[in-house]
C-alpha positions as CSV (number, residue, x, y, z in Angstrom):
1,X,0.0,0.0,0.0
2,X,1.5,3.2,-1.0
3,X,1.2,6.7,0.6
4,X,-1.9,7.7,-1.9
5,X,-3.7,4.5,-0.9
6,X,-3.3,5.0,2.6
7,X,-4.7,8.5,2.7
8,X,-7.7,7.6,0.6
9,X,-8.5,4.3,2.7
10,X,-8.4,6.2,6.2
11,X,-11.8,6.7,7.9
12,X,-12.9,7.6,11.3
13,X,-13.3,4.9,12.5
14,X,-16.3,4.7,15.7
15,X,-17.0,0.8,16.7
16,X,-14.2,-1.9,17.3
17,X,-13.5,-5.5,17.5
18,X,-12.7,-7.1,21.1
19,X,-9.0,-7.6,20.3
20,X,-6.2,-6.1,21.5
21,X,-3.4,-4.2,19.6
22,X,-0.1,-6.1,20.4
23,X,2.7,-4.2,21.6
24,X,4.8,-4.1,18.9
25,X,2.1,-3.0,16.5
26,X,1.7,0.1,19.2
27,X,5.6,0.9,18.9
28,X,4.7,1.1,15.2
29,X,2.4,3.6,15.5
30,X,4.7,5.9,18.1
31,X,7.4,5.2,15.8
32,X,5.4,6.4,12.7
33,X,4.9,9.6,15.0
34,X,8.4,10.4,16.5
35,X,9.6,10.9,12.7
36,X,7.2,13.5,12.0
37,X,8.6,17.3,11.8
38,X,8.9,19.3,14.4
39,X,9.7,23.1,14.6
40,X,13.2,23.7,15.4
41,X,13.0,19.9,15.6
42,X,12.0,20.7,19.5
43,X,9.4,17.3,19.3
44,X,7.4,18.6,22.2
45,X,4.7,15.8,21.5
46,X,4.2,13.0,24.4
47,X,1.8,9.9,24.3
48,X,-0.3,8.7,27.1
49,X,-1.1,5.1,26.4
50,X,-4.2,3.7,27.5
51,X,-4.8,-0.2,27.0
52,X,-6.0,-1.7,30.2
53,X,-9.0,-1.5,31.8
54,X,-8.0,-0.1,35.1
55,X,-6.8,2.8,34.0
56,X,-10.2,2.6,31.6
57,X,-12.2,2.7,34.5
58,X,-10.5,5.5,36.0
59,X,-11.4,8.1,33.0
60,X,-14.7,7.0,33.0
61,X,-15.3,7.6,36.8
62,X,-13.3,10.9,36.0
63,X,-16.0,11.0,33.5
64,X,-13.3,12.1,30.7
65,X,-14.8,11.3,27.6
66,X,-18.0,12.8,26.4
67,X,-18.7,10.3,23.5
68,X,-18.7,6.4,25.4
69,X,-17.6,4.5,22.3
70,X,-13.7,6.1,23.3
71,X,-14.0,3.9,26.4
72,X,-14.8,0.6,24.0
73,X,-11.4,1.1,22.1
74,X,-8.8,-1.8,22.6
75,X,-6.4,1.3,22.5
76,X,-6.5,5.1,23.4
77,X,-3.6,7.5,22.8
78,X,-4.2,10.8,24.9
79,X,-2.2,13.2,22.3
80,X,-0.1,15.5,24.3
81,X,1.7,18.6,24.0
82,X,4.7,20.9,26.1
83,X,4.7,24.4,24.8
84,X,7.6,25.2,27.2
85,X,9.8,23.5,25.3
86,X,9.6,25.9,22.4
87,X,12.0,28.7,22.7
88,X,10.9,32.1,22.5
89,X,11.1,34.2,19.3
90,X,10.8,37.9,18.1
91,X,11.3,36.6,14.5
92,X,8.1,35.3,14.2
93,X,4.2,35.8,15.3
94,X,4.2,32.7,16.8
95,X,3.3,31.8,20.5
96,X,4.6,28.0,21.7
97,X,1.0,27.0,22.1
98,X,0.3,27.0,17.7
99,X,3.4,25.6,17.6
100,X,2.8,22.7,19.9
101,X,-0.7,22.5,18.6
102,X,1.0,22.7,15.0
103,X,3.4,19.9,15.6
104,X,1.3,17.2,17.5
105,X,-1.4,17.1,14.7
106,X,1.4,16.6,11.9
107,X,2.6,13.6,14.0
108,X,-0.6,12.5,15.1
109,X,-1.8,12.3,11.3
110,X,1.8,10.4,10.6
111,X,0.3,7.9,13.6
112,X,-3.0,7.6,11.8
113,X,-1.8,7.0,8.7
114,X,0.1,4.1,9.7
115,X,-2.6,2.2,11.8
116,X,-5.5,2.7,8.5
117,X,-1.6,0.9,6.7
118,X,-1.7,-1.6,9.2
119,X,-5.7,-2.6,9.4
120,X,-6.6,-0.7,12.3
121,X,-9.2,2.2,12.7
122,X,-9.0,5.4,14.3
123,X,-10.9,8.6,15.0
124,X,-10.1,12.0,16.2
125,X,-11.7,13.1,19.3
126,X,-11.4,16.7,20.7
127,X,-14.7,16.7,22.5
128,X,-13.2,15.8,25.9
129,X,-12.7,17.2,29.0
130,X,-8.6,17.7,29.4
131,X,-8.7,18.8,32.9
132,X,-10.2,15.4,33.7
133,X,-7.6,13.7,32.1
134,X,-4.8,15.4,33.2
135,X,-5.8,15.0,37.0
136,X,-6.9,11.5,36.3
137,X,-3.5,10.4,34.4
138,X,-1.4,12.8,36.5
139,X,-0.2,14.5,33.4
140,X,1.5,18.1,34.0
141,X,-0.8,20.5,34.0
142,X,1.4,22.7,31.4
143,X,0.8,20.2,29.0
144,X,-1.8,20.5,25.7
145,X,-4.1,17.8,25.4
146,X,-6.0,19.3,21.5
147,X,-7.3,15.8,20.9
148,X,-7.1,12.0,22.1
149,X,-6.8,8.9,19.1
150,X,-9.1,5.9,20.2
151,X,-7.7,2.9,17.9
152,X,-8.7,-0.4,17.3
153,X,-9.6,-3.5,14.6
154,X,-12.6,-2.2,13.0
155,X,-15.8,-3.5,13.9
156,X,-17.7,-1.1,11.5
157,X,-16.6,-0.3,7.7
158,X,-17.7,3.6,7.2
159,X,-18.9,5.0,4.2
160,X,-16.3,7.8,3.6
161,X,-17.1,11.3,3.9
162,X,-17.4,13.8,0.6
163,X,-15.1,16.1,0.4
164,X,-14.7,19.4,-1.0
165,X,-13.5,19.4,-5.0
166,X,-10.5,21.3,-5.2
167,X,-11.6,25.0,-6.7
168,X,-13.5,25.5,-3.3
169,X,-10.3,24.8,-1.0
170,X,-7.7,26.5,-3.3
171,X,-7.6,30.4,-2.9
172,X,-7.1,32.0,-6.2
């Protein structure tokens, strides 16, 4: 499967298989997102791995998640951020924040691309509540959390979403 395939196959994926995602099939994913760019190659971007059902339990009773089917994934990645590792610049209008926010989502679509390579579904979520997970994970409270990736074995098969043709997203 080539790059072009890969991008045309992925879906948002909402319903999953009771299986879980072995371990080395997880490092594939993380790997897929450590070589993403980063500006000044800072790599600010930190992954949260949530498999097992304790920890499960605990986000629900924290009541993280506003949509339940992110509890029924074999796998969710809480997608992280820390704007403090940025460095400060007058050369640009730039705050830390857009770039952290910048760099997580080009990683995080290199992660997603590689689980629709390898079989798996996924779905962006950003309707969560990040102070929940943060107190519930113990994650620093200077970190970003824009959007969590709940992956797993499909259990549903989609029907892709239109998109917009190309003359109303290109700005002449």
């Amino acid at each position: 499967m080539n790059v072009k395939e890969t991008i045309n196959l992925r879906k948002s994926v909402r319903k999953y298989q009771d299986k879980q995602i072995p371990e080395e099939i997880i490092d594939e994913l993380l790997n897929a997102a450590r070589k993403a760019p980063s500006a000044k190659n800072v790599q600010s971007h930190r992954y949260f791995i949530v498999k097992d059902k304790e920890t499960k339990d605990k986000l629900i009773k924290y009541g993280a998640f506003k949509q339940p089917f992110v509890n029924d994934a074999p796998l969710i990645i809480i997608c992280c951020a820390d704007p403090a590792q940025y460095p400060k610049s007058a050369d640009v209008d730039e705050s830390p924040e857009n770039y952290a926010y910048i760099d997580l989502s080009i990683a995080a679509s290199f992660l997603v691309l590689r689980a629709t390579e390898l079989g798996l579904g996924t779905v962006f979520v950003a309707w969560i509540y990040r102070d929940k997970i943060k107190e519930a994970l113990k994650i620093p409270k200077n970190y970003i959390i824009p959007f969590i990736i709940p992956v797993g074995y499909p259990a549903e098969d989609p029907i892709a979403k239109p998109r917009k043709d190309l003359d109303e997203i290109i700005i002449h």
